[in-house]
C-alpha positions in Angstrom: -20.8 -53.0 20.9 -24.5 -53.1 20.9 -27.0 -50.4 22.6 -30.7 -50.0 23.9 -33.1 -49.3 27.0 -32.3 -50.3 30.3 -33.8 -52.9 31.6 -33.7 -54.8 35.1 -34.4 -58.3 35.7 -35.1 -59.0 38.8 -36.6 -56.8 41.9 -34.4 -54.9 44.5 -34.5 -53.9 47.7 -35.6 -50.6 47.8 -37.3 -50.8 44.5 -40.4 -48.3 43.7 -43.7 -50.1 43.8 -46.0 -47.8 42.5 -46.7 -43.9 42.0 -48.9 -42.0 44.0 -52.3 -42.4 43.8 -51.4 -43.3 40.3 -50.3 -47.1 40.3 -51.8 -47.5 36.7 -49.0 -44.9 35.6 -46.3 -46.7 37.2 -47.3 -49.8 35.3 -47.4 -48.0 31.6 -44.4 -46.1 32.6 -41.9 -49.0 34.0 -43.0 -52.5 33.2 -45.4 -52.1 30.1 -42.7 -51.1 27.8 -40.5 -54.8 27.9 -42.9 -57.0 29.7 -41.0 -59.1 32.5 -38.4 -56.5 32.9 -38.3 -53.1 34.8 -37.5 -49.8 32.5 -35.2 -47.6 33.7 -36.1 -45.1 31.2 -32.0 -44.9 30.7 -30.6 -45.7 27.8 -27.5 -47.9 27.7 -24.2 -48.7 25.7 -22.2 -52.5 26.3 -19.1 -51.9 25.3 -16.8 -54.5 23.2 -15.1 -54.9 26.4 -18.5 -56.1 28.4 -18.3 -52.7 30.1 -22.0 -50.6 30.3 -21.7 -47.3 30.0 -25.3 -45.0 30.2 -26.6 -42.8 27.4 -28.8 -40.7 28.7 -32.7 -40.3 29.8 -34.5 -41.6 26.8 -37.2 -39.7 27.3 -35.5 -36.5 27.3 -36.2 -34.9 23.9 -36.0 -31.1 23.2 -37.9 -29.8 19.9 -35.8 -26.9 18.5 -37.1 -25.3 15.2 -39.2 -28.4 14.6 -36.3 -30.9 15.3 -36.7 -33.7 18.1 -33.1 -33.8 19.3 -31.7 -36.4 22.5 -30.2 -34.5 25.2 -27.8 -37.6 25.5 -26.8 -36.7 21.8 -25.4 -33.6 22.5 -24.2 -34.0 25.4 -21.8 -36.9 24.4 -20.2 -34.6 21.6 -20.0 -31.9 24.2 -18.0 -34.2 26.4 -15.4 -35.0 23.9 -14.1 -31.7 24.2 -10.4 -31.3 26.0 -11.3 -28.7 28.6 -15.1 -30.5 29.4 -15.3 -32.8 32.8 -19.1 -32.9 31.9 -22.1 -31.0 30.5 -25.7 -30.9 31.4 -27.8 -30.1 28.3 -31.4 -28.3 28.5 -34.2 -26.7 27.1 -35.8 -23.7 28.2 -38.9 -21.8 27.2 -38.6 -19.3 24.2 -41.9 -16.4 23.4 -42.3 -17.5 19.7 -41.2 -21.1 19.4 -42.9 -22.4 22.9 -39.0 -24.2 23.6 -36.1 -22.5 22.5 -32.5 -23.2 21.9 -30.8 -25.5 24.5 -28.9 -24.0 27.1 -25.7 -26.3 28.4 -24.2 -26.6 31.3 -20.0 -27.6 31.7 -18.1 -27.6 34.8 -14.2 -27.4 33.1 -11.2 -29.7 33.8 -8.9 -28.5 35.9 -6.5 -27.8 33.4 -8.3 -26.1 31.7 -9.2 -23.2 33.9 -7.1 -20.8 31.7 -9.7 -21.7 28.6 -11.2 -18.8 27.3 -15.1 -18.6 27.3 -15.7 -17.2 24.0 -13.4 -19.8 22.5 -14.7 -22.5 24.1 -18.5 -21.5 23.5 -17.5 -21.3 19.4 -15.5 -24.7 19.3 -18.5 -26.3 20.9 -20.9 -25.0 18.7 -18.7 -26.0 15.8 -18.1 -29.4 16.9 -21.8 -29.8 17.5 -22.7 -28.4 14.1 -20.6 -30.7 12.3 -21.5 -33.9 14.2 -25.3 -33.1 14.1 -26.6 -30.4 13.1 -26.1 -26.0 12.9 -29.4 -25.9 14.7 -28.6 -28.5 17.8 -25.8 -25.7 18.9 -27.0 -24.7 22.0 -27.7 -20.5 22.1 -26.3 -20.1 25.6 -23.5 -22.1 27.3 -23.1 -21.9 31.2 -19.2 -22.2 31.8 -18.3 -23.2 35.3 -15.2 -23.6 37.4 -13.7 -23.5 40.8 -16.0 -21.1 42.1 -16.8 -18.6 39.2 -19.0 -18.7 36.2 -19.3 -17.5 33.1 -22.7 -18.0 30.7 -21.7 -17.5 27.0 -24.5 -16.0 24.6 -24.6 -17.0 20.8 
């Protein structure tokens, strides 16, 4: 079990060659970091198994009260939940503290379309709480299945 960046090898067809009148960028951005190797900008986990399994952007940090927290981070605990196919984690603007709480986003297992929302809002924030942190629970959590939706406020 080892993890770390991304990192290709060898071109591909298809492969980006530069950004827009900005070729300089795409050289900071994907070969800079590991010289000789393209940066996906993914994180990445090899399993004990030899199976790779991605983390996350690791670029995508969200400050909450003065805390630089990994979407990935939260995310993975959110998916360890029973009644969670999947979530999608994000910041969004707040008056005060320029980026607020983090909103999430889960489509439900099918089984689980009986799940209350309330109760599945407060388990997550608990399990999140415990495995991080009280303030990495996200304020509002976007419930979706089968064609209705549900957005839980904390």
């Amino acid at each position: 079990n080892i993890s770390g960046a991304l990192c290709i090898s060898q071109a591909w067809p298809g492969m980006a060659r530069t950004i827009y009148n900005d070729h300089k960028r795409f050289l900071e951005t994907y070969l800079t970091p590991y010289p000789g190797f393209f940066f996906t900008g993914d994180g990445v986990r090899r399993t004990s198994e030899g199976y790779y399994e991605l983390t996350g952007r690791l670029d995508d940090i969200i400050n909450i009260s003065g805390h630089r927290l990994g979407t990935a981070e939260v995310e993975d605990i959110v998916n360890r939940h029973v009644a969670v196919a999947e979530s999608a984690v994000v910041g969004y603007p707040h008056e005060i503290k320029g980026e607020g709480k983090m909103l999430a986003f889960l489509p439900l297992k099918c089984l689980s379309q009986g799940y209350c929302t309330a109760t599945l809002a407060a388990e997550l924030r608990e399990l999140i709480s415990q495995k991080i942190a009280k303030y990495a629970a996200p304020e509002y959590i976007q419930v979706t299945y089968a064609g209705w939706s549900n957005t839980h406020h904390g």
